[in-house]
PyMOL Python script that loads the backbone (N, CA, C, O; Angstrom):
from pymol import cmd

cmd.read_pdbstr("""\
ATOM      1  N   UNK A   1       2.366  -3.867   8.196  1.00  0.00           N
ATOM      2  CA  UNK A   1       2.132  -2.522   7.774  1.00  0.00           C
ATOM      3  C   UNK A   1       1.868  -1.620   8.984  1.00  0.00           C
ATOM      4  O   UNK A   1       2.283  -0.468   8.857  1.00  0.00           O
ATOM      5  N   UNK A   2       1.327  -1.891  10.000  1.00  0.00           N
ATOM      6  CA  UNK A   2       0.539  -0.990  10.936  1.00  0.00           C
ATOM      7  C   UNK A   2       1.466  -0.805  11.858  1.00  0.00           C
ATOM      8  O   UNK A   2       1.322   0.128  12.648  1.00  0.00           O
ATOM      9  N   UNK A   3       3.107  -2.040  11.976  1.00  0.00           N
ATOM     10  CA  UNK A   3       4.099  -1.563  12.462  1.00  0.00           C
ATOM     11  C   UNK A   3       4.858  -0.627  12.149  1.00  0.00           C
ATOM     12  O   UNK A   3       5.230   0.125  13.050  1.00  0.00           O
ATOM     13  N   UNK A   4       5.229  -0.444  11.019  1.00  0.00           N
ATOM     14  CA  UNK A   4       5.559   0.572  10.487  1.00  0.00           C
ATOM     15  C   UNK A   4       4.927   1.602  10.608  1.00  0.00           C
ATOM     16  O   UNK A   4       5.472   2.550  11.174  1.00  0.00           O
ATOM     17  N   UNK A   5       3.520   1.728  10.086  1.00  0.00           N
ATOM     18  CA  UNK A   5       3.004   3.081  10.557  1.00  0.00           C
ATOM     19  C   UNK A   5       3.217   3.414  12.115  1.00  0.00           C
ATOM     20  O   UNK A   5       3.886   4.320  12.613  1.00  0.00           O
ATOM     21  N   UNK A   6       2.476   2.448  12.717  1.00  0.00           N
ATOM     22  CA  UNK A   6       3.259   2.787  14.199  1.00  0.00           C
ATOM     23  C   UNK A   6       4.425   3.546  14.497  1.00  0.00           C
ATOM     24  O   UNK A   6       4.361   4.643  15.052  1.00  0.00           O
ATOM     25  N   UNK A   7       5.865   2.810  14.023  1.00  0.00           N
ATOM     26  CA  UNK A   7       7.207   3.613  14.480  1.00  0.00           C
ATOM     27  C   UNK A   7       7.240   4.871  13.420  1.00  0.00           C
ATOM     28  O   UNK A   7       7.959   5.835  13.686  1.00  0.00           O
ATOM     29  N   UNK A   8       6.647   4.859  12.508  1.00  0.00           N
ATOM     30  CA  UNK A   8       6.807   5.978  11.990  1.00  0.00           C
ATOM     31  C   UNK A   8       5.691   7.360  12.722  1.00  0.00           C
ATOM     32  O   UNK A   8       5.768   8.565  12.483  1.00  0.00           O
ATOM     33  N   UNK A   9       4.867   6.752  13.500  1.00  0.00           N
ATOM     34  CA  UNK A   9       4.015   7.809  14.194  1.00  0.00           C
ATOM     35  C   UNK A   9       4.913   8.302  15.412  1.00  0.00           C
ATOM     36  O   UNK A   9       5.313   9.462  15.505  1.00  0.00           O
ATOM     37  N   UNK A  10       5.160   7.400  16.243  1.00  0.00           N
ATOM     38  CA  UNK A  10       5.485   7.033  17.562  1.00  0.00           C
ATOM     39  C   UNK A  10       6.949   8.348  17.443  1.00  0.00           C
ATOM     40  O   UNK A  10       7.499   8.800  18.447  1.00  0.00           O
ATOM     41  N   UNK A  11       7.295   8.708  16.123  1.00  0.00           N
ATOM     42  CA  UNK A  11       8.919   9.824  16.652  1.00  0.00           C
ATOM     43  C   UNK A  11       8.162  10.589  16.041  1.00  0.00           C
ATOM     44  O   UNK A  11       8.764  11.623  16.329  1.00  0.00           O
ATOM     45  N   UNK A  12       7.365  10.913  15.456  1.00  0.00           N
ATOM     46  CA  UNK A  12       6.461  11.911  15.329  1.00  0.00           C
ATOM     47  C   UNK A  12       5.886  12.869  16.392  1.00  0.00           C
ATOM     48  O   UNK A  12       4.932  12.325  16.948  1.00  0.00           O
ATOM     49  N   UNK A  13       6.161  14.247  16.922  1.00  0.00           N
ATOM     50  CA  UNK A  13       5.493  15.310  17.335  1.00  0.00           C
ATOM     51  C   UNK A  13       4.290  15.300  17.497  1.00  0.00           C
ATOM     52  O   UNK A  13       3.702  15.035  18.546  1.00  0.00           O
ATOM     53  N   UNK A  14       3.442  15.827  15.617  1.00  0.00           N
ATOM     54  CA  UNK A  14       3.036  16.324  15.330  1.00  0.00           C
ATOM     55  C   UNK A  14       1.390  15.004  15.557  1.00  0.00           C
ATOM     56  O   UNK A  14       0.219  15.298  15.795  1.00  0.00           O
ATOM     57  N   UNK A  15       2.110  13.441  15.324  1.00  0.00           N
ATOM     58  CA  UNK A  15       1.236  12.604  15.045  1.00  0.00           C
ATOM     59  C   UNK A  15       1.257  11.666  16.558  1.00  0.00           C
ATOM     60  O   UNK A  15       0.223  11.491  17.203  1.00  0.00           O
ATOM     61  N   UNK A  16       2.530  11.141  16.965  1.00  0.00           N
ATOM     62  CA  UNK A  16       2.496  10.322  18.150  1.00  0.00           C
ATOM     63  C   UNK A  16       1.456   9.160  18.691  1.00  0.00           C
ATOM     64  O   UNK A  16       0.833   8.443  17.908  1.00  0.00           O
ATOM     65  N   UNK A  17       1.363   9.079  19.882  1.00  0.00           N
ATOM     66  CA  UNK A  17       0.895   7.619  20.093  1.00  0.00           C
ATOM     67  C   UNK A  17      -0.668   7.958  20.115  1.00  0.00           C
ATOM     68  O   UNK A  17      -1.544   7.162  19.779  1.00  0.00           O
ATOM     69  N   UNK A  18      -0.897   9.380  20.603  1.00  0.00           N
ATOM     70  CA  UNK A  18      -2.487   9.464  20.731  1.00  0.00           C
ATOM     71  C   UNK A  18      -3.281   9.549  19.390  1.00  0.00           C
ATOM     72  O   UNK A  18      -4.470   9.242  19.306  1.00  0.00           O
ATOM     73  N   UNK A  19      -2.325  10.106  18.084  1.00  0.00           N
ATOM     74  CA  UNK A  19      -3.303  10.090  17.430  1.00  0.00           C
ATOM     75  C   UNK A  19      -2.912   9.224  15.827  1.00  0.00           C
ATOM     76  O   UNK A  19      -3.039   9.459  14.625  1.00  0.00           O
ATOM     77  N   UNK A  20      -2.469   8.309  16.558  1.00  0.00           N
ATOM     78  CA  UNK A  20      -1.748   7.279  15.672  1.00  0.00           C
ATOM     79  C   UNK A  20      -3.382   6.196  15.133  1.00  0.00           C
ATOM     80  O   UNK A  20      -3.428   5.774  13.977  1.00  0.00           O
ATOM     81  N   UNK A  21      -4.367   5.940  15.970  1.00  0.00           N
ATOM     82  CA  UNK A  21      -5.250   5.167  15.526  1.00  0.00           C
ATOM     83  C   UNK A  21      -6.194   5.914  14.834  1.00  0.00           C
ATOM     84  O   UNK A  21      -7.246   5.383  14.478  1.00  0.00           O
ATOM     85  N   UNK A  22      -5.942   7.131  14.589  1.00  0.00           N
ATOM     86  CA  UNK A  22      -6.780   8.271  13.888  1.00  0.00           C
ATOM     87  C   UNK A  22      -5.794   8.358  12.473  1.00  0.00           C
ATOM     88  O   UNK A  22      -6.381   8.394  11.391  1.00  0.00           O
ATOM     89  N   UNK A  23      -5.060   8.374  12.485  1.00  0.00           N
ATOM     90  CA  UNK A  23      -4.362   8.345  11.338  1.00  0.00           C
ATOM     91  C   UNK A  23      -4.037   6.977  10.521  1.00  0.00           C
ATOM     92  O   UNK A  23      -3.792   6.775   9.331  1.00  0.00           O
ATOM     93  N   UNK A  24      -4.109   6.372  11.323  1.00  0.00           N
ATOM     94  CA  UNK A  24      -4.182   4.567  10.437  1.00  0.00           C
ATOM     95  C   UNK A  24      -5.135   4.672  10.105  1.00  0.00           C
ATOM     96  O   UNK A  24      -5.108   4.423   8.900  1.00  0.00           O
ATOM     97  N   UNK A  25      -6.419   4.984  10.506  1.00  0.00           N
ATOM     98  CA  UNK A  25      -7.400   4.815   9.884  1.00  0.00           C
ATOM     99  C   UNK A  25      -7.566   5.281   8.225  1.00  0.00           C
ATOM    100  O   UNK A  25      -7.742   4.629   7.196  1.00  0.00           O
ATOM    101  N   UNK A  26      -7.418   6.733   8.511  1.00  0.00           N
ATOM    102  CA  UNK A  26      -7.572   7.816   7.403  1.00  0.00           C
ATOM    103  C   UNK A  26      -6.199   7.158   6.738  1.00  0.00           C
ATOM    104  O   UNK A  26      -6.245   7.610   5.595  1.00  0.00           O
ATOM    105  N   UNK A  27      -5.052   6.372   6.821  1.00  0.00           N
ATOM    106  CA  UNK A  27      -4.905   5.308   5.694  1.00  0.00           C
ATOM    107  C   UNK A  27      -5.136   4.405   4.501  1.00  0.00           C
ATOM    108  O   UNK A  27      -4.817   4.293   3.317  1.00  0.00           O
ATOM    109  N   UNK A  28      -5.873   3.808   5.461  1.00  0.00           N
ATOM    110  CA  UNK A  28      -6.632   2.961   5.482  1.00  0.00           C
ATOM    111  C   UNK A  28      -7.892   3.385   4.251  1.00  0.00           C
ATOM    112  O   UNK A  28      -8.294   2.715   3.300  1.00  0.00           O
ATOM    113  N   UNK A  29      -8.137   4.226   4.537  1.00  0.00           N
ATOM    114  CA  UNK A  29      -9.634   5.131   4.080  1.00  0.00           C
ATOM    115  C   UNK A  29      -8.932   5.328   2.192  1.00  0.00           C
ATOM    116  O   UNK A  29      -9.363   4.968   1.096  1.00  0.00           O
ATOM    117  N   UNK A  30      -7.570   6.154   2.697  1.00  0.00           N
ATOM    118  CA  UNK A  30      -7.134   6.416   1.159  1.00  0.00           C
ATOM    119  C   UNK A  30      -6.819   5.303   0.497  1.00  0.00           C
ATOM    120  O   UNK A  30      -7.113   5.169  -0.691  1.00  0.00           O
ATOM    121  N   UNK A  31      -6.103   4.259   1.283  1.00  0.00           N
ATOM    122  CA  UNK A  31      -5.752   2.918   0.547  1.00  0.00           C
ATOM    123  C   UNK A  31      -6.867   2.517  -0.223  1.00  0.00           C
ATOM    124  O   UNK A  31      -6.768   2.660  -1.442  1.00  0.00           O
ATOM    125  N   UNK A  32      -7.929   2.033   0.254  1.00  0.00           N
ATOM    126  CA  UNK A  32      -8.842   2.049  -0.021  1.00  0.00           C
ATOM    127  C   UNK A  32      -9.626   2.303  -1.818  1.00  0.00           C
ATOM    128  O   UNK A  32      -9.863   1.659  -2.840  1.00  0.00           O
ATOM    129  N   UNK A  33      -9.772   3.726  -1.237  1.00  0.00           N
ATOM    130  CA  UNK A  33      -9.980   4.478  -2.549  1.00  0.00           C
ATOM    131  C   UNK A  33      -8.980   4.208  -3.772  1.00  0.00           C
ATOM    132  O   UNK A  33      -9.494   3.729  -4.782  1.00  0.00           O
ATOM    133  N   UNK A  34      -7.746   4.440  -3.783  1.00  0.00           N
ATOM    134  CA  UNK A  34      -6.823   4.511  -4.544  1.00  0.00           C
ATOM    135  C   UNK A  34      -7.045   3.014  -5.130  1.00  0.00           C
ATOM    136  O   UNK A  34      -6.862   2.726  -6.312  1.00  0.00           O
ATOM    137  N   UNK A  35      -7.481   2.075  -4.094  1.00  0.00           N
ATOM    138  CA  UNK A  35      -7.522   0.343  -4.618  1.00  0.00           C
ATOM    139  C   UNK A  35      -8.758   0.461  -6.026  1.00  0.00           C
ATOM    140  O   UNK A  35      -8.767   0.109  -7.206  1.00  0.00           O
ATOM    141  N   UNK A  36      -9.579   1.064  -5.221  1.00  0.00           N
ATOM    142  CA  UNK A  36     -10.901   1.344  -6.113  1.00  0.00           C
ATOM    143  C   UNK A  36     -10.791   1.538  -7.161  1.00  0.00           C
ATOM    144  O   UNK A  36     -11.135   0.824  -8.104  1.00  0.00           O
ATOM    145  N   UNK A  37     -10.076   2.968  -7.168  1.00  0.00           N
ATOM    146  CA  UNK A  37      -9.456   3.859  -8.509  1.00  0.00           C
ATOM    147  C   UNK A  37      -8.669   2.877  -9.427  1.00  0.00           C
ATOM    148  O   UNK A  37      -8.837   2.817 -10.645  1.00  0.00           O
ATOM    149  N   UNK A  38      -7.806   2.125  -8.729  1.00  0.00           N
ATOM    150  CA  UNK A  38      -7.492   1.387  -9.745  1.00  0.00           C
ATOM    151  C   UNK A  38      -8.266   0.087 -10.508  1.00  0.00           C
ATOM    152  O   UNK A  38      -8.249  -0.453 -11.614  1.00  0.00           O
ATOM    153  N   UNK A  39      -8.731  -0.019  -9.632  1.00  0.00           N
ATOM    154  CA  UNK A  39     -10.014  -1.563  -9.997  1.00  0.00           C
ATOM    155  C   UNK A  39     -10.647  -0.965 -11.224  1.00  0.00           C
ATOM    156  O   UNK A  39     -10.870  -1.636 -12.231  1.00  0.00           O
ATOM    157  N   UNK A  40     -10.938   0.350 -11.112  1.00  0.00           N
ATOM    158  CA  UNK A  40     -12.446   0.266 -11.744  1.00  0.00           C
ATOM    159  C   UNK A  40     -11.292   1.116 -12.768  1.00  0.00           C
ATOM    160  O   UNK A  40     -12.243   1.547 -13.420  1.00  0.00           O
ATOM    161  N   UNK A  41     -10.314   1.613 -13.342  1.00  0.00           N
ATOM    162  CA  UNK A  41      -9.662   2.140 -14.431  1.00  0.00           C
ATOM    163  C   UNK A  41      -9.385   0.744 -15.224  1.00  0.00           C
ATOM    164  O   UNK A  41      -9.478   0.751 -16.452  1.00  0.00           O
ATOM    165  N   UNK A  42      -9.008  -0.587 -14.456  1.00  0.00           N
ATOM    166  CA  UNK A  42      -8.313  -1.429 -15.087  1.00  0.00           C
ATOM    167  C   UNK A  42      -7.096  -1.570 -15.055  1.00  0.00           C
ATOM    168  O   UNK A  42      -6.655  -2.184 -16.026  1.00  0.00           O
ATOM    169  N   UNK A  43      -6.084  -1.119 -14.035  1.00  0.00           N
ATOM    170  CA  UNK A  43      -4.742  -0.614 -13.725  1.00  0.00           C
ATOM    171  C   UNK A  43      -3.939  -1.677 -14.582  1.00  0.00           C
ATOM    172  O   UNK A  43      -3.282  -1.440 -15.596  1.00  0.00           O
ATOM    173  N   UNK A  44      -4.170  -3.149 -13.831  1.00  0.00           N
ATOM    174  CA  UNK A  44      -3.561  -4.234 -14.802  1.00  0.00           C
ATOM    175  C   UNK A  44      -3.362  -4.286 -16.183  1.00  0.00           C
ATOM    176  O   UNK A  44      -2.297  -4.259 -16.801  1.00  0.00           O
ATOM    177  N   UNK A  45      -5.009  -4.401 -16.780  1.00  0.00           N
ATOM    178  CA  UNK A  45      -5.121  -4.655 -17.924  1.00  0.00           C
ATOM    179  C   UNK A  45      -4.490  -3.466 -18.870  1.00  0.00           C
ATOM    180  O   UNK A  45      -4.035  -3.697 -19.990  1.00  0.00           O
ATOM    181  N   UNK A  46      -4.518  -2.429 -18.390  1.00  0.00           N
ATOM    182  CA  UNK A  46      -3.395  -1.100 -19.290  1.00  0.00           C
ATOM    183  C   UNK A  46      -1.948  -1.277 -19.050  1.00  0.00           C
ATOM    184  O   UNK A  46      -1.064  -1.013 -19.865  1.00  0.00           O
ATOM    185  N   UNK A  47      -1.804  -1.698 -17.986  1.00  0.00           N
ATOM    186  CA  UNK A  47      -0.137  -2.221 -17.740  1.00  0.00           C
ATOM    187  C   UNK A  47       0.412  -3.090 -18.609  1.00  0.00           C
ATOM    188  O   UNK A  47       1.611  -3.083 -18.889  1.00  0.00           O
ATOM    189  N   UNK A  48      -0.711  -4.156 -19.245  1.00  0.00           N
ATOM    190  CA  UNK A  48      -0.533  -5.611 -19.832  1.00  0.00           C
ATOM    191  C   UNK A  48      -0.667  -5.000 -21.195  1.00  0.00           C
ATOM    192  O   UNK A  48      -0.132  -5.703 -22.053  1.00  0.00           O
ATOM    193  N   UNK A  49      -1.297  -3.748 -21.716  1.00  0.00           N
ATOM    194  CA  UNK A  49      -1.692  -2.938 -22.970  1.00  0.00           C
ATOM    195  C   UNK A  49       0.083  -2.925 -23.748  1.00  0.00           C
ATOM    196  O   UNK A  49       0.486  -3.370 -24.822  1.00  0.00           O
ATOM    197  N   UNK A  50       0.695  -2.295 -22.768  1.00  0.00           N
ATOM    198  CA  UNK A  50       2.089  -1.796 -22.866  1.00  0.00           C
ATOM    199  C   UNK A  50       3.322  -2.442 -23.331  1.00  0.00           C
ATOM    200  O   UNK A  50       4.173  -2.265 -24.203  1.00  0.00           O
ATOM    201  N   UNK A  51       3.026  -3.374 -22.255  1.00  0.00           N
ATOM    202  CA  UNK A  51       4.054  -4.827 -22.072  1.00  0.00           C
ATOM    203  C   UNK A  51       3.524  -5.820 -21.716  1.00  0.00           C
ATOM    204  O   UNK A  51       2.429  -5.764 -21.157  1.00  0.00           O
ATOM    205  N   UNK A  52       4.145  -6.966 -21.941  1.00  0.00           N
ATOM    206  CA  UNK A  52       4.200  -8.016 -21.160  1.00  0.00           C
ATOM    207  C   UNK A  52       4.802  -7.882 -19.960  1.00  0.00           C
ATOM    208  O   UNK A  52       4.156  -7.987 -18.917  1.00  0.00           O
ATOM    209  N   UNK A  53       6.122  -7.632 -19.983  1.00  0.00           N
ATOM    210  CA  UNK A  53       7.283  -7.642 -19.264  1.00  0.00           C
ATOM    211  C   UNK A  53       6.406  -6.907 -17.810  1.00  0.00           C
ATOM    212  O   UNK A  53       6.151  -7.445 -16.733  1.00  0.00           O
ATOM    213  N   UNK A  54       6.147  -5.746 -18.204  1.00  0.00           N
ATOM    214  CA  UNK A  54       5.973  -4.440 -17.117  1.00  0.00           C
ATOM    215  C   UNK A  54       4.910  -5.466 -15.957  1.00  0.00           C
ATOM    216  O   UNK A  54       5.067  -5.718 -14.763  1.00  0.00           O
ATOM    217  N   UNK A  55       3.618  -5.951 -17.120  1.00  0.00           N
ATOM    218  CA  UNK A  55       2.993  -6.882 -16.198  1.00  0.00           C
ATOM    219  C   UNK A  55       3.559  -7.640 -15.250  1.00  0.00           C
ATOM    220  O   UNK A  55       3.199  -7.416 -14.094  1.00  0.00           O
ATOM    221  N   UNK A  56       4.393  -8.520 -15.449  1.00  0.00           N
ATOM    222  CA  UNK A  56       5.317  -9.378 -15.004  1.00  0.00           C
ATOM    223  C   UNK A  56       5.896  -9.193 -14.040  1.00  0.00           C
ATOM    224  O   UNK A  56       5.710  -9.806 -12.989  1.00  0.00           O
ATOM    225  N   UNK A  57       6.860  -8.145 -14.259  1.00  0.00           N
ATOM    226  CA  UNK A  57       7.269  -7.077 -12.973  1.00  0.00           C
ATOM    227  C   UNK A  57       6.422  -6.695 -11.911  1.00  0.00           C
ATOM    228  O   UNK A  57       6.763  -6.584 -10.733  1.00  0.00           O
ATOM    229  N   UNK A  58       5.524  -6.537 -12.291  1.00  0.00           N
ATOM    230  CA  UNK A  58       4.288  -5.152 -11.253  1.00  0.00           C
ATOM    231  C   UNK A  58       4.272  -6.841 -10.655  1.00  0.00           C
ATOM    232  O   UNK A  58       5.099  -7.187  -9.811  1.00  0.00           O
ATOM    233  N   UNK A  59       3.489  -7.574 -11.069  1.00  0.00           N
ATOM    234  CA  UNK A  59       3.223  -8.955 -10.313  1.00  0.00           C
ATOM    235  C   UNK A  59       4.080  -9.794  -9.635  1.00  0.00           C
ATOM    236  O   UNK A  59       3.658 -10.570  -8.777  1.00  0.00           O
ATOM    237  N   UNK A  60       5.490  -9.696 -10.000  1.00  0.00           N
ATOM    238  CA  UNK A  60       6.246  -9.960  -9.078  1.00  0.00           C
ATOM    239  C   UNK A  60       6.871  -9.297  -7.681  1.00  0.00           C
ATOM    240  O   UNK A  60       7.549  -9.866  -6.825  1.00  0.00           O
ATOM    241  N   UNK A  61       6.277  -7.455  -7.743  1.00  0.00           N
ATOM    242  CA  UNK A  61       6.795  -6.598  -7.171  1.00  0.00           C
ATOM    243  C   UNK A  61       5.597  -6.910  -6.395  1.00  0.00           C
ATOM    244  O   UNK A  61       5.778  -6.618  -5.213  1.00  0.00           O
ATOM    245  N   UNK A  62       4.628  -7.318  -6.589  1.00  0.00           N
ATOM    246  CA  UNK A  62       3.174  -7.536  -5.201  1.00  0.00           C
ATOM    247  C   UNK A  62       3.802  -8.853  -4.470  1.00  0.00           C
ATOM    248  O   UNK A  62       4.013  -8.907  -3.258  1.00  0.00           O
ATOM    249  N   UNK A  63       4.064  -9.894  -5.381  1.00  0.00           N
ATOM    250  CA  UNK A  63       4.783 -11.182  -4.422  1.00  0.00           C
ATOM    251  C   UNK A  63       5.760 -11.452  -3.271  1.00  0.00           C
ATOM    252  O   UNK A  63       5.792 -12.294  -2.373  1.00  0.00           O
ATOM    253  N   UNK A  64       6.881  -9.983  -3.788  1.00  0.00           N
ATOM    254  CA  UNK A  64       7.741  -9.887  -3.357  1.00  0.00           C
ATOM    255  C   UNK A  64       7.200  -9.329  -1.485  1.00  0.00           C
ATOM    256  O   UNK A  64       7.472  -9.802  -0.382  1.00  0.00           O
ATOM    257  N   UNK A  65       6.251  -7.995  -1.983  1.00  0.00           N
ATOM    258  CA  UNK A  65       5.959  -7.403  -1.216  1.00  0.00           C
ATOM    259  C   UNK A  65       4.906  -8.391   0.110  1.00  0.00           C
ATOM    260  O   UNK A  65       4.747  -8.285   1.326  1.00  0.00           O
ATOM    261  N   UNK A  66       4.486  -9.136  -0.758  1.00  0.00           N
ATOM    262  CA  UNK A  66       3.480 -10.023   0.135  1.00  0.00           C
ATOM    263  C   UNK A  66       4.373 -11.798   1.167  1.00  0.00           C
ATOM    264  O   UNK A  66       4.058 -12.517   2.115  1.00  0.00           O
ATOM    265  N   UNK A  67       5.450 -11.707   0.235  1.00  0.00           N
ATOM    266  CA  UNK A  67       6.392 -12.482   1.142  1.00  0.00           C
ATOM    267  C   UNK A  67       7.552 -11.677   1.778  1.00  0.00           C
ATOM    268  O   UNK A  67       8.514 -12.173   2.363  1.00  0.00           O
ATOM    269  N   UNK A  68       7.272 -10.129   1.538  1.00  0.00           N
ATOM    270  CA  UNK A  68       8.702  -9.780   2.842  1.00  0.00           C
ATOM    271  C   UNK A  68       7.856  -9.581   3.788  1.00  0.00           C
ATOM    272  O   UNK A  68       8.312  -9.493   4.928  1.00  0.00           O
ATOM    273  N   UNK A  69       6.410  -9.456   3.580  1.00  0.00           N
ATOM    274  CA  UNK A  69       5.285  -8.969   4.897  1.00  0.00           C
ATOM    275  C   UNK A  69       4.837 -10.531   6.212  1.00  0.00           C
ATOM    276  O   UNK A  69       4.369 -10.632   7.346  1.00  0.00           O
ATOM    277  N   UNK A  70       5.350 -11.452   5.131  1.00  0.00           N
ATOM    278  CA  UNK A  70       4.827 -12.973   5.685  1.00  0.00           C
ATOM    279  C   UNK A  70       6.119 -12.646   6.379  1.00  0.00           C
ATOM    280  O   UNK A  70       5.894 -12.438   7.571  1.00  0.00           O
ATOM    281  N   UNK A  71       7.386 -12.525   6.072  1.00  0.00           N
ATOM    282  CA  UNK A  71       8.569 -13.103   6.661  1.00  0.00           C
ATOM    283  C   UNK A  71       8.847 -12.471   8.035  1.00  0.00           C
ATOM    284  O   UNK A  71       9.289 -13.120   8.984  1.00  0.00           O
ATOM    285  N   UNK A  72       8.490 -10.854   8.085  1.00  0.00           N
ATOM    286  CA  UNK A  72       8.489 -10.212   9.102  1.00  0.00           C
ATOM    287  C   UNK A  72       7.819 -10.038   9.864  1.00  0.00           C
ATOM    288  O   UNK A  72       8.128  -9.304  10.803  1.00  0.00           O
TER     289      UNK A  72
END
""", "prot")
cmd.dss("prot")
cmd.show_as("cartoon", "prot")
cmd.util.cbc("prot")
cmd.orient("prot")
């Protein structure tokens, strides 16, 4: 992840290399929150309200995401 943010800072102007560890952070900070927000709504368990399927999906779309991050 922090490579990416990296090259995506690094052709950046506005953001670049100096204030690239200031801005991962404040990432970081929202990731964070938003994790929260969903913890404490129940994000899953309303997903699972809906469908099965959708569950299924969302959980395979974290796997996916967590083995293209291992691979690279």
């Amino acid at each position: 992840m922090y490579t990416y943010l990296y090259n995506f800072a690094k052709g950046r102007s506005d953001l670049g290399r100096e204030l690239f560890l200031a801005w991962a952070g404040w990432v970081c900070v929202w990731t964070t929150l938003m994790l929260f927000l969903l913890a404490i709504f129940n994000a899953c368990g309303i997903i699972n309200r809906f469908t099965r399927i959708a569950g299924e999906i969302f959980g395979m779309l974290i796997t996916v995401l967590f083995i293209q991050e291992a691979l690279s």
